[in-house]
Each structure stands twice: as C-alpha cells, then as structure tokens.
N, C-alpha and C positions, 0 to 999 in steps of 0.2 A: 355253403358257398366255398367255391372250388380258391385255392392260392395264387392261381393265375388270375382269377375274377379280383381278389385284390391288389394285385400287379398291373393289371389292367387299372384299375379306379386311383391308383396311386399315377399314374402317367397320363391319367383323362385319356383312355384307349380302348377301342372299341365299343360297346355300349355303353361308356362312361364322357365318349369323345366331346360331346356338350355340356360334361359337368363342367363345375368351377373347379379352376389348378387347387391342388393341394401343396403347400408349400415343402421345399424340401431342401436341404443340402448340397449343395455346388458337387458336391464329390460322388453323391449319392444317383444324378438325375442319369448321368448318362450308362448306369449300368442299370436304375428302373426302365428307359426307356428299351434299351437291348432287350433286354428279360422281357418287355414287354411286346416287343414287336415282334419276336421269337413267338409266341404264343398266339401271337393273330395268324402268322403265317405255317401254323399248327405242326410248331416244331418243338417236343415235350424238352422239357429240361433234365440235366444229366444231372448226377449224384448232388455232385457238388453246385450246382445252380436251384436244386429242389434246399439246399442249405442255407445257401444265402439271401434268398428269395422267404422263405419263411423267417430268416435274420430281420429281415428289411420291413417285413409286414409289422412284426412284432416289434419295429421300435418307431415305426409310424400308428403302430394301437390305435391311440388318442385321437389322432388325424381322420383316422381311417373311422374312426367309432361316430366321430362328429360330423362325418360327410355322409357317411351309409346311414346314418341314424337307427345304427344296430349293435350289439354287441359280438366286436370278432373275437373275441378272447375265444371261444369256444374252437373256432377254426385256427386258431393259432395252436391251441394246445392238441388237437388232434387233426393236423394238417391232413387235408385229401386235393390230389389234383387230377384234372381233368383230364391231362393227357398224359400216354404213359413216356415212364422214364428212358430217356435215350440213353444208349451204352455206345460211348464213344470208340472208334473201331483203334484199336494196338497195334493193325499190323505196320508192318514194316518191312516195303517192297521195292522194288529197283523195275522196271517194265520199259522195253521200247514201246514205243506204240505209234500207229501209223491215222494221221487223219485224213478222214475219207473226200473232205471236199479240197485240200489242198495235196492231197498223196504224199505229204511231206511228214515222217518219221521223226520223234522228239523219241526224251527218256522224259520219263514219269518217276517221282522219289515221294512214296508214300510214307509220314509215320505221322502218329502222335504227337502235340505242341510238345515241341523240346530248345530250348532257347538256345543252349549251345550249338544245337544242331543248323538251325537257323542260322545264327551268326557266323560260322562259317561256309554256310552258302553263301552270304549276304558279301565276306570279303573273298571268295573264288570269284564270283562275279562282279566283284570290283575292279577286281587284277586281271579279267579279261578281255576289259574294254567292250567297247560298244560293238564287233563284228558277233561276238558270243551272247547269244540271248537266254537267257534264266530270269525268270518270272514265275510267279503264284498265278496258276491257272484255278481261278479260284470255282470254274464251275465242274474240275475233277477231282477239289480239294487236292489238289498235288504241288510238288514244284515240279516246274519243265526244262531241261534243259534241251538245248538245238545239240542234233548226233551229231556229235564233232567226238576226233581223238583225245583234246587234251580234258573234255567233260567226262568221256568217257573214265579217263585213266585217273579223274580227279575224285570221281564217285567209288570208282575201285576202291583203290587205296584209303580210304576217307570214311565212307561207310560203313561198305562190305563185314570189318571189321565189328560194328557195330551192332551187328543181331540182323542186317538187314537181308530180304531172300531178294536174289533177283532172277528173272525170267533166261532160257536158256540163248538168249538174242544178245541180251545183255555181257553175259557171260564169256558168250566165243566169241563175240566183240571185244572184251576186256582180256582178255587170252593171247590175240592176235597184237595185241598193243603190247604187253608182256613179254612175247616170244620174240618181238621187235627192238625191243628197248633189252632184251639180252643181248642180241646183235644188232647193236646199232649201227653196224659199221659195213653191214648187207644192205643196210635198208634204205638208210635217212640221207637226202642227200649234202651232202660237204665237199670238202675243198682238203685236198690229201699231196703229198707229191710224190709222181711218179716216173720211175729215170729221170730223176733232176728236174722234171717241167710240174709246175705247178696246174693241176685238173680237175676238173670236177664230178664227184664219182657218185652213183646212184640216180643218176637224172633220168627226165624224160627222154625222148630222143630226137624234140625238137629244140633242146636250148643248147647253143653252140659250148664250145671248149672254152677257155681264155683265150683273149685276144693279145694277150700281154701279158709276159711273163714277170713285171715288177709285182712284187708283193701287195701292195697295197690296193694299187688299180684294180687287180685281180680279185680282192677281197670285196670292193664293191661291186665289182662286176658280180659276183658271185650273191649277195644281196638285193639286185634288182629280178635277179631271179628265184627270188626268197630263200637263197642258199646260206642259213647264219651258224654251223656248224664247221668244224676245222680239224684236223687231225693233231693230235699230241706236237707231233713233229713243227706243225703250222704254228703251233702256240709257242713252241722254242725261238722260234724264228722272230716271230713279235716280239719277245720279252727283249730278244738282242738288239731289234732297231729301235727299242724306245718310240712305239709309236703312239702320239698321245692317247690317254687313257681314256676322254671323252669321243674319241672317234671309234674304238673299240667300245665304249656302250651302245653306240650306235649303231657300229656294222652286228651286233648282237641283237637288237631288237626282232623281238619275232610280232609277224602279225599284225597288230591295232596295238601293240603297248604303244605308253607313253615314255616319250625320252626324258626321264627324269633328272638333268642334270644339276648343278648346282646354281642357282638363283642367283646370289650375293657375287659369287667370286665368278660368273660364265659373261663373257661379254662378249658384244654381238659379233666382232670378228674371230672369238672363239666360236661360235657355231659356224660362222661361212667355211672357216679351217677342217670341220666337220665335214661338211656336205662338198667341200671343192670338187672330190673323186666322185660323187653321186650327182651327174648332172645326166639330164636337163632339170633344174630347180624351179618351180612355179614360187613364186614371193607374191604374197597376198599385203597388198599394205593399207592402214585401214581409214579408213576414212575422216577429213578434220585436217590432218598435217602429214596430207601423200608427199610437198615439196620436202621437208626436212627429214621424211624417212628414206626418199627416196635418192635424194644427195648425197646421207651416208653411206647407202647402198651401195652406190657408183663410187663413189671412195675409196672404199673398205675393198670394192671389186677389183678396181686399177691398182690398188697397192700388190695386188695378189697375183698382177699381171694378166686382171682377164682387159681386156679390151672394149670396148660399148659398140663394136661390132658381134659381141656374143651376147647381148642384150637388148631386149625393146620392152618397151612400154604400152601397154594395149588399151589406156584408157585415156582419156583425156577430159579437164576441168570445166567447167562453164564459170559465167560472171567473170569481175574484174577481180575476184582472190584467183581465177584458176590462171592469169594471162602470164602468173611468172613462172608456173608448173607446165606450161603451154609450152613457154618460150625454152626450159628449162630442157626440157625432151627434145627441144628441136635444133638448142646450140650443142648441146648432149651429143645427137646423133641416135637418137634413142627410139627414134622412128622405122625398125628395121622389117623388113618381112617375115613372117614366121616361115621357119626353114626348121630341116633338121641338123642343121650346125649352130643355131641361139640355144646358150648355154643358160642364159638367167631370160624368165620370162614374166613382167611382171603386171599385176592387176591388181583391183580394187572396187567393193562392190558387186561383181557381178562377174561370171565366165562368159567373154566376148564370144559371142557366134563363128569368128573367125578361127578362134584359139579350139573350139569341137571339132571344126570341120578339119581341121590341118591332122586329127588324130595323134596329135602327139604325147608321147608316154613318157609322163615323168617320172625319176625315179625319188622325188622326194619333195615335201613339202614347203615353204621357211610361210609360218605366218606369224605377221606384226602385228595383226590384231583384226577381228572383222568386226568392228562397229558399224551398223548400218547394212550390212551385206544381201544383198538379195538372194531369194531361198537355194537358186542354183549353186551358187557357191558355198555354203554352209551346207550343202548335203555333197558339194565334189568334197568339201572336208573331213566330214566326218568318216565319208565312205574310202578316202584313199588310204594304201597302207601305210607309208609313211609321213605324219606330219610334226615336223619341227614348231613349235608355238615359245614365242620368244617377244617380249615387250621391251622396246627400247627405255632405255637407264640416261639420265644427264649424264653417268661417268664415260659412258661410249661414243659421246660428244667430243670431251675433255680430249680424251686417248686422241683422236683425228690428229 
C-alpha cells in the first residue's frame, strides 16, 4: 500500500470517500486534507511533503490499523509512493509577458516561497493604491504586476539585486527609467522658473503654460495636470511664504495615493483651506444627515468668501425628514445650474445624469462619507485621482 492510499483513507478521499471519518486533530485536518486532494489531482509530493505525510501516517498507526483492518507498520517503515516526487522549480525570473486575448502586457516575478519576498510585494502594493494592479496569478504561479514605470523601477531596484535573471524587455525598460531619473530634469515634467515667470517644463504640448503667476494658484494649476514636481528654486520660495504644510502634502500627492493627513488635530475647514486653489470640488455627503453636513459646508464656504452662487446641490430628499433639506437648498439658493463657473458641487447617493452630461472636470474630490451610495458613484471614487475622504468630528461643530 502506496502513502498516498493512506493519506487518502485518513481524509475518507477517494476510494475511501464512503468510509467512516477517522478522527483527527483540529491542527492536523486541514494539511491531511491538502496532501490529500494533491494526490487525487495527481500531483506527486515534494521532499518535504513525502516527510510529513509519512509523519502523519505513523502517528495515526492505530487509527489507520483499526479502519484498514491491516497492518501499516510495514508501509510505514519502508514507505513507497505512487507518484513520483515533485522538484519544486528555484528559479528566479523577472519576464514581461504579453496576453494574447487581452494584448495587454504585465511583468511576471517568478521565485520559490520566500516570505520576505512576498511581504514586500504585499506592502509595494499597498502604497500603490488601487489604479496599480499586483496579484498572484495563480495559474502562471507568478506574481503580475501592470507595466507601469514605478512597478517597473520598484522590481529593479528591489529584486534584480537578489539573484533574480530578467528577460531582455524588462531590462531596457528598467534602463530607460534609470537614464531618466539621472536626468530628471529633461524628462519629468515640473514647475521651474524662467526669466522671473513661473512655467511649466517638459510637458505635453497640449497643456497650457500658467495662467497666473501667484505661486500657489500656479502650484495647483500645475497638479490638475498631474504636474507634482518643482525645481529646488520653487521649493525656496515655499519654505519663505510659509505655506501650510498640509496643502503641500497635498499639491505632492502623485496618482491614487492617499492623503494621509492627521486625524485628531485636521479639521474640516482645514481640508476646504486645502483644496480652495483645486477647484472645481465634487463633495459627496453621505447619506442619514445630508442637512447638517451640508450647512456646515455652506458655513465653512461663506467664511472663506466663496458665495452659494459657486455652489449647487444636485440632489434632493423625499418624505417629511427631507422638507427641511428641501427648503434648506432652496432659501440657500443652492439650486444653481451646472455651469463651468460652480466652484463646489455637491451629491449624495448617486452621480446625477445631469452632472455626466455637463462633462465637467474636477480637479479633486471632498468625501464625507458614502453610506448607501449607488454603484456609479463608488466606482467615480475609486476611479478619480484625487480623493479627499474626511468624516465630520463634533469638534467641527464647536469651531462654527
């Protein structure tokens, strides 16, 4: 009798599948059952699995002796199994690779379980946010990442080092990101100044110059066009106006980061102070208590000198809880056209038909929370690049 036949009859699996269970160890079930179903799907086990699997048989003996109504001791002592042993593959490989039904190009990062290695896939992927995809494609046994620059340049630096070969695609991709980031200053585009005006250098050749030579404007301006880079010189200039230090995390965010501000001590007219220069602002408020999210809003806004002619409301309540959120938008003045001069635009629930059709481009997100939201708006979220996510505090109350 083969060690698999008794791995099998310890899991009632396969020709055992209508025996009676043999009792076993909470610790024990879920790595007889692996072992076991590996062997139905006639996949031999590797060194170390032919070890533990004869461990396992030899201290269910007894079990095993009393259900076969045979003696295994003999199979235990000169273990034979039936399928031969698998040699688990070592290499360690770096590969673009191109799939044939989507044409769309990933890297492939082949090696051997290595737990360190993993764990810092696990947090590169965390800090990339959700527009970066890395996943265990588990029918190339690989991990995948999407051919992106900063996967590229993070697999460089990160593996390469570590014994791993990678294909010649990979390489003069990781080369060109190298020769790049030696001259940043050819390549990437920023915000530099030149004869005294402040410009924007490396760009496409359809995104305009500044429209405004104040520092800060121009710093978001240069942001909506995912320009978050600045010249030494730009940075002197910051440090001398003292410009809050939460609005420069901000105008730094690249991509899908998160705005990771400070929790306890950020209060909600510290983000509007934020995003003032980044408008047009879409405000998502969530569902339950749109009136008192929404009143602080208009507060916080008129203090700040915006007007409720640069805001409208796109939604409106039902029942007799919504007639004072009703009346609220409508002594408000909160009922305005969507135009491209509404500076705060705000929803709840769902992105109104109106607000797609109008095409307008926001340059940033404020949400108060989407409970309840309909799937269109939890996928405009996820998918924009910038989104503020900010829960109102009793202390922001207080402050008014």
């Amino acid at each position: 009798m083969y060690i698999e036949d008794l791995i099998n009859r310890l899991n009632s699996d396969g020709n055992y599948m209508f025996h009676p269970l043999i009792q076993l160890f909470i610790h024990d079930r879920a790595i007889i059952s692996s072992l076991s179903t590996q062997t139905l799907i006639g996949s031999g086990f590797t060194e170390k699995q032919c070890a533990l699997a004869i461990k396992l048989v030899k201290k269910y003996s007894n079990q095993l002796q009393s259900a076969l109504q045979i003696d295994v001791k003999p199979f235990i002592d000169n273990p034979q199994f039936k399928l031969p042993t698998r040699t688990i593959n070592k290499t360690k490989s770096i590969n673009i690779y191109k799939n044939i039904d989507s044409n769309k190009k990933t890297i492939l990062v082949n090696f051997p379980f290595d737990e360190a290695i993993i764990s810092s896939i696990k947090k590169f992927r965390q800090i990339s946010g959700n527009a970066t995809k890395i996943n265990w494609n588990s029918e190339k046994k690989s991990w995948e990442f999407d051919l992106r620059e900063e996967c590229v340049d993070w697999i460089g630096q990160n593996l390469l080092s570590l014994g791993f070969s990678a294909d010649d695609s990979f390489l003069q991709a990781y080369e060109q990101i190298d020769n790049i980031k030696s001259q940043v200053e050819n390549y990437v585009p920023m915000v530099e100044i030149h004869n005294n005006h402040y410009i924007f250098k490396n760009i496409h050749k359809n995104i305009p110059q500044p429209s405004t030579q104040d520092l800060l404007p121009v710093l978001f301006e240069a942001k909506k066009y995912g320009i978050t880079v600045w010249s030494d010189e730009i940075e002197e200039k910051i440090q001398a106006t003292e410009i809050n230090p939460l609005v420069i995390q901000f105008l730094k965010l690249q991509g899908s980061q998160n705005f990771d501000y400070p929790k306890h001590s950020t209060s909600i007219f510290d983000i509007f102070n934020v995003i003032r220069d980044s408008l047009p602002c879409l405000v998502v408020i969530p569902g339950g208590s749109e009136l008192r999210h929404l009143e602080i809003c208009v507060k916080i806004l008129q203090k700040m000198q915006f007007s409720t002619e640069d805001m409208t409301v796109l939604f409106r309540l039902n029942g007799e809880n919504g007639k004072n959120f009703n009346n609220f938008v409508k002594e408000q003045k909160l009922n305005n056209i969507i135009s491209d001069n509404l500076k705060f635009v705000f929803v709840s629930g769902k992105v109104p038909k109106p607000l797609i059709d109008s095409k307008i481009r926001f340059s940033c997100v404020l949400n108060l929370g989407i409970s309840g939201v309909h799937y269109t708006l939890s996928n405009y979220l996820k998918n924009h690049q910038f989104v503020i996510n900010y829960s109102l505090k009793e202390q922001d109350f207080v402050n008014l």
